[in-house]
C-alpha positions as CSV (number, residue, x, y, z in Angstrom):
1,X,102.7,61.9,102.9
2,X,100.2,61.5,105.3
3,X,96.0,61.1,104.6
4,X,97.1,62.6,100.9
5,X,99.0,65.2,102.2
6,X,102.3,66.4,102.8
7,X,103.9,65.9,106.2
8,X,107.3,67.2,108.2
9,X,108.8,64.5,110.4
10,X,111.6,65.1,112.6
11,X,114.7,63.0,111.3
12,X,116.5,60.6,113.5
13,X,113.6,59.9,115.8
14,X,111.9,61.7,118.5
15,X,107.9,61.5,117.1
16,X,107.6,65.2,116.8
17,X,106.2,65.6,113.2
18,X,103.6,68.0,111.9
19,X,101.0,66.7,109.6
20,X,97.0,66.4,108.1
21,X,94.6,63.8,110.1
22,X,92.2,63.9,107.7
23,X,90.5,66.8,109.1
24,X,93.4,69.3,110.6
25,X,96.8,70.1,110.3
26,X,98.6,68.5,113.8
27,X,101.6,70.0,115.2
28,X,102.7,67.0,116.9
29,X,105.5,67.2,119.6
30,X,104.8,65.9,122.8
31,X,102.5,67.7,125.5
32,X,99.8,69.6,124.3
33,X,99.1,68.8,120.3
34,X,97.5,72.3,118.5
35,X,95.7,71.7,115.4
36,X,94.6,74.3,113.0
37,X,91.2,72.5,111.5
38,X,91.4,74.1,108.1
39,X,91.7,72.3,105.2
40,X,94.9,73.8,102.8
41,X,97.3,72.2,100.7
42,X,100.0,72.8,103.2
43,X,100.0,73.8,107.4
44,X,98.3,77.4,107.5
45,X,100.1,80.6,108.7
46,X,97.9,80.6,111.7
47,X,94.7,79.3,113.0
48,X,96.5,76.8,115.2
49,X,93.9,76.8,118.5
50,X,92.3,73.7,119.2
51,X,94.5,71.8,122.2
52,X,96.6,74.7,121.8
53,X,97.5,75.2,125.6
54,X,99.5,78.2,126.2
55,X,100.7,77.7,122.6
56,X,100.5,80.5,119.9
57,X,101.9,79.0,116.7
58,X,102.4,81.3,113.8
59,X,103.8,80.1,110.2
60,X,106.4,81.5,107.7
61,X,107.7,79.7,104.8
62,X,111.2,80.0,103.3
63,X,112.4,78.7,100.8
64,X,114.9,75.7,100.6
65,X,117.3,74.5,98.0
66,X,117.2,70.8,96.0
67,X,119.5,69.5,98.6
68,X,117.1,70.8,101.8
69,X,119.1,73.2,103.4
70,X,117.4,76.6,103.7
71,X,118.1,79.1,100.9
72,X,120.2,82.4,101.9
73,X,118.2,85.5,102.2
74,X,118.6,87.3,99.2
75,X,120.4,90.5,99.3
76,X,119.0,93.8,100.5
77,X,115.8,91.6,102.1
78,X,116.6,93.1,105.4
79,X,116.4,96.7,104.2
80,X,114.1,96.4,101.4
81,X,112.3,99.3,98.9
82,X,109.4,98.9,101.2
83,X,110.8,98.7,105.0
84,X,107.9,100.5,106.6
85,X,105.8,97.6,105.7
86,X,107.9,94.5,107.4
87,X,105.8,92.9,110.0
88,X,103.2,91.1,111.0
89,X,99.3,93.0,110.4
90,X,95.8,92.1,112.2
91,X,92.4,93.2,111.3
92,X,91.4,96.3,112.6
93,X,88.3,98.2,112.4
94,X,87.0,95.0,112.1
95,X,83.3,96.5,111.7
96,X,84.3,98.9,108.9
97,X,85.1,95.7,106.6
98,X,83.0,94.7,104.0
99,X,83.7,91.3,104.9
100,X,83.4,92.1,108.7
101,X,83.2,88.3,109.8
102,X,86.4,87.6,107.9
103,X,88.4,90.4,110.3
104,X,86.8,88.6,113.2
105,X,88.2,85.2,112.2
106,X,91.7,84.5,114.1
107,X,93.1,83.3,111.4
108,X,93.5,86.2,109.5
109,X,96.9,87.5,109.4
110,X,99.4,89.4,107.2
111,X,103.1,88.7,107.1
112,X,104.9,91.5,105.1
113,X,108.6,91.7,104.3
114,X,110.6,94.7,103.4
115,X,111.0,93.8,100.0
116,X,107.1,94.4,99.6
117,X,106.2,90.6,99.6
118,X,103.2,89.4,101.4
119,X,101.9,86.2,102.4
120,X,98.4,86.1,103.9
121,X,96.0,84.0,105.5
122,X,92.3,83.7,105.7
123,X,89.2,81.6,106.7
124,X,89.6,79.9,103.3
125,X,92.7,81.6,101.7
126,X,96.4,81.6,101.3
127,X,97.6,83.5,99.1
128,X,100.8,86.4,98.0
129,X,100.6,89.9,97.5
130,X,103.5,91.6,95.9
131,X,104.0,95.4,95.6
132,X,104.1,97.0,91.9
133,X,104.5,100.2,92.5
134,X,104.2,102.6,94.7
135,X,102.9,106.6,94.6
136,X,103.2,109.0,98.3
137,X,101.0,106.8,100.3
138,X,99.3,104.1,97.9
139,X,101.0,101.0,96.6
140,X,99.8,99.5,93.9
141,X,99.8,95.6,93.9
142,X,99.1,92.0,92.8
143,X,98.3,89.1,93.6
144,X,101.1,85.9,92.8
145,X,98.8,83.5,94.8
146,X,95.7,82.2,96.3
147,X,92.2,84.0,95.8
148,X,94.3,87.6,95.4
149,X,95.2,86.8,91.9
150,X,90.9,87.4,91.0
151,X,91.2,90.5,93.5
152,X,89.1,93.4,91.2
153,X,92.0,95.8,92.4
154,X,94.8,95.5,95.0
155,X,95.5,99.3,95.8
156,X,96.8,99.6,99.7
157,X,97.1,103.1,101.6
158,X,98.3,103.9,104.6
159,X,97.0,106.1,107.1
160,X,97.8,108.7,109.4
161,X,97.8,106.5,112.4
162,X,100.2,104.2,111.0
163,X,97.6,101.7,110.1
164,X,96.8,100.7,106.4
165,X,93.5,100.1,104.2
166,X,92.8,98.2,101.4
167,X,90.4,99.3,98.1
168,X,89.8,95.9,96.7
169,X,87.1,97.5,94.3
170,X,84.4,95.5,93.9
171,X,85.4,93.5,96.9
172,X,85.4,96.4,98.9
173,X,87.9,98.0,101.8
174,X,90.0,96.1,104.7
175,X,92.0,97.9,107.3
176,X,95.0,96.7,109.2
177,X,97.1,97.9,112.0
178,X,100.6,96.3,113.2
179,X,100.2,92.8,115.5
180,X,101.6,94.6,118.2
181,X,99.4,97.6,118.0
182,X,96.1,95.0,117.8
183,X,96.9,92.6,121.1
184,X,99.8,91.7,122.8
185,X,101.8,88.9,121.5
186,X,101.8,85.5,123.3
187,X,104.2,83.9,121.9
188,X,107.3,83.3,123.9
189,X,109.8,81.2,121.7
190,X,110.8,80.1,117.9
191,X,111.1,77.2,116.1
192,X,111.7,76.2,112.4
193,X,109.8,72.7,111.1
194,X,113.2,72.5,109.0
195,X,115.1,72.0,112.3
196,X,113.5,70.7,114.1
197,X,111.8,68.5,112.4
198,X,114.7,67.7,110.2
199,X,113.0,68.7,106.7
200,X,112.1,65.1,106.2
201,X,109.6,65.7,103.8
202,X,107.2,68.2,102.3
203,X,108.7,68.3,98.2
204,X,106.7,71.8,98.2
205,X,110.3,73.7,97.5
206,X,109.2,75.6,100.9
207,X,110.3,75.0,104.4
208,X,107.2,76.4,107.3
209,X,109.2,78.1,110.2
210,X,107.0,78.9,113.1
211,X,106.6,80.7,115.9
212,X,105.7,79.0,119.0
């Protein structure tokens, strides 16, 4: 623990460690130090920008067994019921949101796997989305986590330009396109906090693996 929250430190020395000052979460490791000055339970999927440098960390979580080691993908997670969706997704259309400064916020990311599971990430949210069902071009879904188990409605479509749009009901519409498709990616590497930091610590039942 660290200023009442959880924090990674790498095992058998070195310093590098990822954790909460009080204020941000601090990816630690020597050189330039990017902090993501949000305040969530755990480090944030993105939002990572202040002393960032030529860093562009992005977060996953998988999960880990009782003894540490990361859990085996279960089966058929590469080639899911919903492959088309795998990926990372950006805002786009950003002024056709009804929440229009919540598209504009970098932080604001989608990370789908094939098996229909989201997490997401916003200004104040973290949160997974899970497909029910899903009918020609609409999927029908819900919320496990975060603000999206209150959503009105969850009913995705996608559209004929590959993107896809969301009908939150009362909360209104969001539309999304494919990371790639927004901005080119600058990230140049990979690195799991459960390697390299050793998975000293945490207790969350969830290793963060990011991309650096």
């Amino acid at each position: 623990m660290a200023n009442g929250k959880p924090q990674w430190v790498k095992e058998g020395g070195g310093g590098e460690k990822v954790f909460w000052t009080g204020y941000s979460w601090d990816c630690f490791w020597g050189g330039w130090s990017p902090e993501a000055q949000v305040d969530t339970p755990v480090p944030p999927l993105a939002g990572y920008n202040k002393d960032r440098g030529g860093c562009d960390i992005k977060v996953r979580y998988q999960r880990v067994t009782d003894g540490g080691e990361a859990a085996p993908e279960e089966p058929g997670s590469a080639n899911g019921r919903y492959p088309e969706l795998a990926g990372e997704w950006r805002p786009t259309r950003q002024g056709q949101w009804t929440r229009p400064h919540q598209a504009r916020d970098r932080r604001t990311v989608e990370r789908w796997d094939a098996d229909g599971r989201c997490q997401y990430q916003t200004e104040h949210d973290i949160g997974v989305i899970v497909v029910v069902s899903r009918m020609g071009d609409e999927y029908r879904c819900r919320g496990e986590s975060g603000g999206a188990r209150d959503a009105p409605q969850l009913i995705m479509r996608t559209n004929a330009d590959g993107t896809h749009s969301w009908d939150l009901g009362a909360w209104g519409v969001e539309h999304w396109a494919r990371a790639e498709d927004v901005s080119a990616s600058s990230g140049s590497g990979k690195f799991s906090f459960a390697r390299l930091f050793g998975w000293a610590g945490g207790g969350s039942g969830a290793a963060p693996v990011a991309s650096l």
